[in-house]
N, C-alpha and C positions, 0 to 999 in steps of 0.2 A: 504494500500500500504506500504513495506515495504521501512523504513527510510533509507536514503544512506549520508552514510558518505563522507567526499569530498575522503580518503581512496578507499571508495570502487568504488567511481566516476573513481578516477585517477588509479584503477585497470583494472576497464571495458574498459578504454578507453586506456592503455597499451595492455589489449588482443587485443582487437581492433586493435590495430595496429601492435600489430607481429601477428595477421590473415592476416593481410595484409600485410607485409614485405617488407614493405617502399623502400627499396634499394637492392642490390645484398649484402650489406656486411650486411646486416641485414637477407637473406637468408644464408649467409655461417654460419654467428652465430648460427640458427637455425637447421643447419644440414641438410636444403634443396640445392637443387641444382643440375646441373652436379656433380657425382663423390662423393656426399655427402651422397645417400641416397634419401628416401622422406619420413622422420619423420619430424615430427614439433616441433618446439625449446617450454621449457617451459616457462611460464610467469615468471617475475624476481621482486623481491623486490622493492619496490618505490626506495630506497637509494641507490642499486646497481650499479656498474657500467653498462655503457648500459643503467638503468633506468632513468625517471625523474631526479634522484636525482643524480645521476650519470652525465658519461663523456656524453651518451645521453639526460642528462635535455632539450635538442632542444625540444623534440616530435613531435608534429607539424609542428615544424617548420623547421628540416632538414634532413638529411639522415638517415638511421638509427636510426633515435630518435622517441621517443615514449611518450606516454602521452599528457598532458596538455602542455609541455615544459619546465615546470619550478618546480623547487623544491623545491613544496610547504609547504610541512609538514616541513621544514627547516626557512621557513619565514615567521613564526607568525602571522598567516590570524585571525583576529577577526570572529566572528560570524556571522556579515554579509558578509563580502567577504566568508567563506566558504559556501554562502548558495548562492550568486552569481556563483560562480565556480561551485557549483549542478547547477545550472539554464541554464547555460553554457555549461556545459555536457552536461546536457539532452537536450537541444536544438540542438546539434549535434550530438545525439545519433543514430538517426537512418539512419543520412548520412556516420556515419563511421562503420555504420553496412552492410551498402550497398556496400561502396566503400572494402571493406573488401573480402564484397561474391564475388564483380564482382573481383578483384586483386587474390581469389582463383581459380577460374573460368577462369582469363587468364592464371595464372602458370600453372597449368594444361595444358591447350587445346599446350603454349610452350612446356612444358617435354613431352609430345605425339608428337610435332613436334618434337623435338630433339631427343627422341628414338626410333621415328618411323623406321618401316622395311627397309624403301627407303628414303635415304636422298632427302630433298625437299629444296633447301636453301631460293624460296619465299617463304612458307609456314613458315617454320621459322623465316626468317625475318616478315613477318607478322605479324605473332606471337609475337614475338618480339617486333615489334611498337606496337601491340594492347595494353601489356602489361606498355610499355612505358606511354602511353597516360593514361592508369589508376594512374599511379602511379605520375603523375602530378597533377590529380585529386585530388589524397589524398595528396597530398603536398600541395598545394591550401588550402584544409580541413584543414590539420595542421596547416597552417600560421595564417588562420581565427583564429583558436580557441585559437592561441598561443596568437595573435592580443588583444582577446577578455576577455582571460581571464589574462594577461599582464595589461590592462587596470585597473582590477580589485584593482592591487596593489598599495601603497602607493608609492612615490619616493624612500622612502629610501628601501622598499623590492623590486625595480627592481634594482635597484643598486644590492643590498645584491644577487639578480640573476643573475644577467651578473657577479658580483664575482666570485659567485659559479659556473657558467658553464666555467668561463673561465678558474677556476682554473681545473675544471673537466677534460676540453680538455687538460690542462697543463700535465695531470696525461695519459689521454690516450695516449698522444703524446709521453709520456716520456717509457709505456707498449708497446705500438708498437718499441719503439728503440730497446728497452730491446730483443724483440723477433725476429727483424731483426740479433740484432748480434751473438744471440743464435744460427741462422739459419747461418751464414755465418762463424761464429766458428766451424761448423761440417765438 
């Protein structure tokens, strides 16, 4: 069986969930959507923004975010905890493989509602809850594993976490201003 690095853990469980596309701002990033297209966004670097390591270090555990939740390759996990965080993975490996098909599987069956020949607004709305209801699912999944693999850490590297993410959203909040006044400058 080949050897998985927590890297490559916290890679599979990033595709993982931009398969699933946690929120609407996490589908417009990806270029799906009304009005977007329906290409799918590519995987991003652990440290990027967006990523783990990023203003989405949440994964798990909030909107948009992705991964484990936390940005691990930044906070010095000894050898046992990175082989906990594999254990951890893979124990939720194949529920966020699942929640994943079924969250593709409702995007879909929505963008056939919404582009369908004959507007249907229960049918869409439908669609729409059905969607909803997945995507609590996987937030649920997220919080566990954010929960679980949180756990894993010393005091002082969930500290050094809640830093880092808070400084992350400092930085998203401040790229969002940035682009709001771009947009009202025109």
């Amino acid at each position: 069986m080949m050897r998985l690095t927590t890297r490559t853990m916290l890679s599979a469980g990033l595709a993982l969930a931009l398969a699933a596309g946690v929120t609407g701002a996490s589908v417009a990033a990806q270029g799906g959507g009304p009005g977007r297209g329906q290409g799918q966004g590519q995987g991003q670097r652990m440290t990027q923004p967006g990523g783990p390591g990023g203003p989405g270090m949440r994964g798990p555990g909030g909107p948009g975010r992705r991964g484990p939740g936390l940005p691990l390759a930044r906070l010095g996990l000894n050898d046992a905890q990175r082989e906990e965080v594999r254990g951890i993975m893979g124990t939720h490996e194949a529920a966020f493989r699942a929640v994943g098909e079924r969250m593709g599987a409702a995007r879909r069956a929505l963008d056939e509602a919404v582009n369908g020949d004959a507007f249907n607004e229960a049918l869409v709305r439908q669609r729409a809850a059905d969607l909803a209801a997945i995507e609590a699912d996987a937030a649920v999944l997220r919080a566990q594993v954010h929960r679980d693999v949180f756990g894993v850490l010393t005091p002082e590297q969930q500290q050094k976490a809640r830093d880092l993410r808070a400084d992350a959203d400092k930085r998203q909040q401040e790229r969002a201003d940035q682009r709001k006044e771009r947009r009202q400058g025109r």
